[in-house]
C-alpha positions, 0 to 999 in steps of 0.5 A, a space after each residue: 500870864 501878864 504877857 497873856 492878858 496883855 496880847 488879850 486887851 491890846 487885841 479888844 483895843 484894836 477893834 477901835 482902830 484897825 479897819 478891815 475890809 468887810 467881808 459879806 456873803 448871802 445865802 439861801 437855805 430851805 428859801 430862807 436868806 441868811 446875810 453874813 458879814 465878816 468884819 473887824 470885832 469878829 475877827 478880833 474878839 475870835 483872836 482875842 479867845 483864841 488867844 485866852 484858850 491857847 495861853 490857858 492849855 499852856 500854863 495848864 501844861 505847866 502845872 506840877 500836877 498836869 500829867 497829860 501831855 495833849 492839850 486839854 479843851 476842858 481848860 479852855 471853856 472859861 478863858 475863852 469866853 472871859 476873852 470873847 465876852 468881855 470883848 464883845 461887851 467893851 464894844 459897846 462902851 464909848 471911848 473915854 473913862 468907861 473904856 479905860 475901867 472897862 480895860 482895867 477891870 477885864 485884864 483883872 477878870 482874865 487873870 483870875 480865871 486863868 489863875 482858878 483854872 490853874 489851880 483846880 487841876 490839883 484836886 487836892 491843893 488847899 486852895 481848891 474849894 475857892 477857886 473852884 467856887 470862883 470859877 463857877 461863878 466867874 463862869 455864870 457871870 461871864 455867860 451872862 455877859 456873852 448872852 447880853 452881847 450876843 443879844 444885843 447884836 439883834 442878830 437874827 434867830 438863825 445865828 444868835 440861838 446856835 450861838 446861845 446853844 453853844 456857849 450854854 453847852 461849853 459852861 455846863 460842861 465845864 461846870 460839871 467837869 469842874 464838881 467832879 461828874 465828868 461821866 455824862 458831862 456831855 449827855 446833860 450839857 446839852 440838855 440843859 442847853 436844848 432847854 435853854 435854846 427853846 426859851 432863847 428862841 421864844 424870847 427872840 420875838 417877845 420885846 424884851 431887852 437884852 439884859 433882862 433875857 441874858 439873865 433870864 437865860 443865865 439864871 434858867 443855866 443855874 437852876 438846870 445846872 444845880 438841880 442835874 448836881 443835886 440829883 448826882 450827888 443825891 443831895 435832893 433837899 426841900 431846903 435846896 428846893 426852896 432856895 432854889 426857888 426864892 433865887 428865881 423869884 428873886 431874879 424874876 422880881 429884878 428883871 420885872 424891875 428892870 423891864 
């Protein structure tokens, strides 16, 4: 694992020093132009999480408990995003202390998903409800910081919302994986990231900034997500209801701050 994570962040380091040719390409489609670059952080940070999903399905296959021997995509939701996201955000941190913590604190953040995706495979392990707990919320984090970089790479619609739709698809799908609802995982996955698509194009023209609509975005995943297990696990409460609802008020006041 420590092997792992550490191929991870020499990858993220390399960003800063290998210099690649920059591959471009243009298009036209329905009469609308779309301009493509292909250069070093793409390259690197798709390594980066390819190298997170590859290393996760390996540990996964290890577990006592593993009893299939195909790999398992559900277990490379997480690792993969940790990689890509913390990646894309180390991108924009200057060189100096910044860097160096930010380094630090993603080889701890790689080793503690990779370790909760290790243990969930065992329903029954005694550490299961706390890694799961964790996983999840690892997982809202990490979208949170995927959006935020996505965003801030003021791409435009054509590539930033698929790409928002996407990474909504992959979390809530494991998400719901993860609490057991594996039946219509893929049904309400992409719902909720439909959803999530259309607020993501309508904040894409209104002058917002990144992290105020990364975690608008984020938050919009979270309720969807929490009402669709509620509504599984027929646990539809008033006093869920409102908790759910002081949560976005409480979101909403922040990013209202923060604007």
């Amino acid at each position: 694992m420590s092997t792992l994570t550490a191929l991870i962040l020499l990858t993220n380091t390399l960003i800063r020093i290998v210099a690649l040719p920059v591959f471009e390409a243009e298009f036209s489609i329905l009469g609308l132009l779309i301009r493509f670059e292909l250069n070093a952080s793409l390259v690197m940070i798709s390594l980066a999480a390819a190298l997170a999903a590859a290393g996760a399905d390996w540990l996964i296959h290890s577990h006592p408990k593993s009893v299939s021997a195909k790999v398992q995509p559900i277990h490379w939701v997480i690792p993969g995003l940790a990689a890509a996201a913390t990646g894309a955000v180390l991108t924009y941190i200057p060189d100096g202390p910044g860097l160096w913590i930010g380094l630090i604190l993603t080889a701890v953040l790689l080793m503690a998903v990779v370790m909760a995706e290790f243990v969930v495979v065992d329903s029954k392990d005694t550490r299961f409800d706390v890694a799961s707990v964790g996983l999840s919320a690892l997982a809202h984090l990490l979208l949170i910081s995927a959006l935020f970089a996505i965003l801030a790479a003021d791409l435009r619609a054509v590539f930033s919302v698929p790409l928002i739709f996407f990474s909504n698809a992959a979390v809530v799908w494991r998400l719901l994986h993860l609490n057991q609802l594996s039946d219509q995982s893929a049904k309400y996955a992409l719902l909720i990231s439909l959803l999530n698509t259309q607020l993501a194009w309508a904040l894409h023209y209104w002058p917002i900034p990144p992290l105020q609509s990364a975690l608008l975005l984020g938050m919009l995943m979270y309720l969807t997500n929490g009402l669709i297990l509620l509504h599984r696990q027929k646990r539809i409460v008033r006093g869920r209801l409102i908790e759910f609802g002081v949560l976005f008020a409480i979101t909403l006041a922040a990013i209202l701050t923060l604007t």
